[in-house]
C-alpha positions as CSV (number, residue, x, y, z in Angstrom):
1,X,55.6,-134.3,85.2
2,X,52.9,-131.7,84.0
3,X,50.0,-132.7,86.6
4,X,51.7,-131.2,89.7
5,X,52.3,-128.1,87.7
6,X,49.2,-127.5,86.5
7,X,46.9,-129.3,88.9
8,X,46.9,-126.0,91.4
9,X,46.3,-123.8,87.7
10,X,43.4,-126.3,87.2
11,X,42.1,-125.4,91.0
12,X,42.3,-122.0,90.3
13,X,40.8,-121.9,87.4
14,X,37.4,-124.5,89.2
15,X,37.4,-122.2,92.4
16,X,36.6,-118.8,89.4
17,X,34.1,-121.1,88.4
18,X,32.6,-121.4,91.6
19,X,33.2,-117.6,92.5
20,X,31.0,-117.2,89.1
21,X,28.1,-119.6,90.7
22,X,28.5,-117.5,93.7
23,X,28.0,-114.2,92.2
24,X,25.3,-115.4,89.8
25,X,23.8,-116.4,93.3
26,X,24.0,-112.8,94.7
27,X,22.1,-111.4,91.1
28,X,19.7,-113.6,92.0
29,X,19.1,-112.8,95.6
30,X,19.0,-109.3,94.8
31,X,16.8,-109.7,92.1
32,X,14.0,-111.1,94.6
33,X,14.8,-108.2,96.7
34,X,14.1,-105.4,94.1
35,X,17.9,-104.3,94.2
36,X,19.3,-103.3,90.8
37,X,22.4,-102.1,91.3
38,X,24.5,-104.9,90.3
39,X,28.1,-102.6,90.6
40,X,30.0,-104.8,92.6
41,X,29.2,-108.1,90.7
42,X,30.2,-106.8,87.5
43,X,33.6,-105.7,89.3
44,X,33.8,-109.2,90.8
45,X,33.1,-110.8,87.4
46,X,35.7,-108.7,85.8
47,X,38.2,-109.3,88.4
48,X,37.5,-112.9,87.8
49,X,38.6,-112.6,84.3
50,X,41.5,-110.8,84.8
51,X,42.9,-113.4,86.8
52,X,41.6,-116.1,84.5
53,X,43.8,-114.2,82.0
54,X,46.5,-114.2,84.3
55,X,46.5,-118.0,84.5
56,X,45.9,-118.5,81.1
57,X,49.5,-116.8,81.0
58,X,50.9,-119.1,82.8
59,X,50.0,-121.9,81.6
60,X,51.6,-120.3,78.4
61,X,54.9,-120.1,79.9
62,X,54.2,-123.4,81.6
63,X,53.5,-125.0,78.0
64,X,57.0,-123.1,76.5
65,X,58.9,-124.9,79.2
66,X,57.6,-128.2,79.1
67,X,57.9,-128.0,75.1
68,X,61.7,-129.3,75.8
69,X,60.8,-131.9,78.5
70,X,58.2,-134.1,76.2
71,X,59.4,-136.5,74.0
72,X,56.0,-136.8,71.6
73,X,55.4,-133.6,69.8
74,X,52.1,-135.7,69.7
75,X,51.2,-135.4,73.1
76,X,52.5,-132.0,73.8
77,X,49.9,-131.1,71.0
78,X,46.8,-132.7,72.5
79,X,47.9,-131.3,76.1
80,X,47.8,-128.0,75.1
81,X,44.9,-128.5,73.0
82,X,43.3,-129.7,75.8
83,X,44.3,-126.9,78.2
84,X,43.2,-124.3,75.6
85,X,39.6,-125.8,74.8
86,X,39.2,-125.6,78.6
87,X,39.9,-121.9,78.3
88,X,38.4,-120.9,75.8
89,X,35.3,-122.2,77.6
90,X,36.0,-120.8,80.8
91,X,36.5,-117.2,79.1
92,X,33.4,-117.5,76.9
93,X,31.2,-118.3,80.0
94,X,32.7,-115.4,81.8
95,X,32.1,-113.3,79.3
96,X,28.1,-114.9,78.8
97,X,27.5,-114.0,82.1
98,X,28.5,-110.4,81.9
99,X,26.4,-109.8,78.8
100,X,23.6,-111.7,81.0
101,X,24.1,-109.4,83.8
102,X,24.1,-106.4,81.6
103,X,21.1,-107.2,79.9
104,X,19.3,-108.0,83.5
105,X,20.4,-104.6,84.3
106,X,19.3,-102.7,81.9
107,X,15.7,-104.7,82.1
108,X,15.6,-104.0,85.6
109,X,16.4,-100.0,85.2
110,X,13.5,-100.3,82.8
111,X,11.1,-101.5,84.7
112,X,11.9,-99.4,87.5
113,X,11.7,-96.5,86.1
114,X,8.2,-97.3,84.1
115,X,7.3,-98.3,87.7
116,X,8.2,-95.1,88.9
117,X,6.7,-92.6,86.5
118,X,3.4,-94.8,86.6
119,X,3.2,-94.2,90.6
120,X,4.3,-90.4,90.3
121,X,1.3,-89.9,87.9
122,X,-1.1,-92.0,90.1
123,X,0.5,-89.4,93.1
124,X,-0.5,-86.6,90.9
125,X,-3.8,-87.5,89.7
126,X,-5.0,-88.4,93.3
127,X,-3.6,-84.8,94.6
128,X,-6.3,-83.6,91.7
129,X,-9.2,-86.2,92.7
130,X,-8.6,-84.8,96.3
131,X,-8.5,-81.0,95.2
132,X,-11.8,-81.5,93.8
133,X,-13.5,-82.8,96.4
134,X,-12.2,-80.2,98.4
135,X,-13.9,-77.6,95.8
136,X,-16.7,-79.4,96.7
137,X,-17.1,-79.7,100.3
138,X,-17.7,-75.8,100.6
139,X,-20.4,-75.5,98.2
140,X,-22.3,-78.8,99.6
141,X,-22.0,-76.3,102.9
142,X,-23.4,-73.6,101.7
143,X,-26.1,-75.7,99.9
144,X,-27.5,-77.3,103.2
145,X,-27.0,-73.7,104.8
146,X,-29.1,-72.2,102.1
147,X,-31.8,-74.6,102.3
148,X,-32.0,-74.7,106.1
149,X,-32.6,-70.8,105.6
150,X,-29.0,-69.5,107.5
151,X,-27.9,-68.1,104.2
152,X,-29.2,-65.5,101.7
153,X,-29.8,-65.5,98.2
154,X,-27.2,-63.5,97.5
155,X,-25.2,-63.8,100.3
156,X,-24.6,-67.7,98.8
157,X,-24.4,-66.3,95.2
158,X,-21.8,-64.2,96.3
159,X,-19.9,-67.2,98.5
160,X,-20.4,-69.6,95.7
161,X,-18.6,-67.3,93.6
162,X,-15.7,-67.0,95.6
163,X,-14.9,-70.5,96.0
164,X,-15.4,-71.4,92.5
165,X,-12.8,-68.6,91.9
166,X,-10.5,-69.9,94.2
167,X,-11.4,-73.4,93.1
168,X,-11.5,-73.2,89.5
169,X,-8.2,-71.3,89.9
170,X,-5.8,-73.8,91.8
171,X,-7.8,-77.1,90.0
172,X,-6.8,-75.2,86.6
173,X,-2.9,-74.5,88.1
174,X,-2.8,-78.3,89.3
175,X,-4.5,-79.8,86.3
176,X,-1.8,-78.0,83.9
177,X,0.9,-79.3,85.9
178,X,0.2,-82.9,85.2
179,X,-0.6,-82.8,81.5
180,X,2.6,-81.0,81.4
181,X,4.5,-83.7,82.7
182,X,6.9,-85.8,80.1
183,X,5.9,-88.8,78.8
184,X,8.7,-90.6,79.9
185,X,10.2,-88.9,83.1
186,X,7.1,-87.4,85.5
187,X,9.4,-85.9,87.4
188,X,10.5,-83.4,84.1
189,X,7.9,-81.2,82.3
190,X,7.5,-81.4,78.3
191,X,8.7,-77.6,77.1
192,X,7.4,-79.5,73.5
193,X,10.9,-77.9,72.8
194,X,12.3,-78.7,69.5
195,X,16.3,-79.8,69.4
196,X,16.8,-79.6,65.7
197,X,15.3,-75.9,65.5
198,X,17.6,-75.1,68.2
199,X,20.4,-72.8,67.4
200,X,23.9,-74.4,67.3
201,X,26.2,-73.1,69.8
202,X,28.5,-70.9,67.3
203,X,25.1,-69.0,66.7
């Protein structure tokens, strides 16, 4: 009398089973792909439990009624034994794979953003490497134009001057930029600004 009842509870409850596979699926697609953003999952995977909830509920109710149907209090105690072993396990994987997924999200974030700040600095010290060469190429002009005899003494004194004025003054702007740079965000600069000196807002 209780397997037609329960039997499309019991399909329910193997098809969220196999919606979990599915979605565990998608992580791991996404994973390969570099995606992190794993948003709709977990809103899939809670959904999921809400309507394991939702059956567990009914076959609740389903247990009350049938209470008065069986004969052996015996077997109306192993059948709902049974029925709530099976989910308790079905909630406690749910709720495993959410805590997976969180913790695969937050890993990923991580490395993401170490990835990033590591590839903004090697932007920033290649802009200097390439400033410096630029410094460069002048006075290795006026060098060969000194020697070749096109340029006076002073005349390349004076020049030489001038770019490494110019030079020294933008390598010295660009080269305090990056050390400025926080340790863990290169996009934000370190002020080296103290919180617990700070004043507290009723000051």
């Amino acid at each position: 009398m209780s397997s037609p009842t329960l039997q499309p509870l019991i399909d329910r409850l193997t098809n969220l089973n196999n919606d979990i596979d599915i979605e565990i699926t998608k992580i791991n697609d996404s994973s390969s792909e570099g995606n992190t953003d794993f948003s709709e999952t977990l809103q899939k995977l809670q959904s999921i439990r809400e309507e394991q909830e939702e059956i567990y509920n009914l076959i609740t109710s389903i247990n009350e009624n049938l209470f008065s149907n069986f004969v052996s209090a015996k077997t109306l105690n192993e059948h709902q034994n049974d029925l709530a072993n099976m989910l308790s396990s079905y909630k406690s994987d749910i709720e495993n794979e959410i805590s997976t997924i969180d913790e695969q999200t937050n890993h990923r974030v991580r490395l993401s953003k170490i990835n990033k700040y590591y590839g903004d600095k090697y932007a920033a010290h290649t802009k200097l490497i390439k400033l410096i060469i630029k410094i460069l190429v002048p006075f290795i002009i006026l060098a060969i134009l000194k020697n070749k005899g096109f340029l006076p003494e002073d005349a390349f004194n004076a020049l030489l001057l001038v770019v490494f004025a110019i030079g020294g003054i933008l390598f010295i702007k660009e080269y305090k930029d990056v050390v400025s740079r926080d340790n863990m965000n290169f996009q934000e600069y370190d002020w080296r600004f103290r919180k617990d000196l700070a004043p507290k807002n009723d000051d």
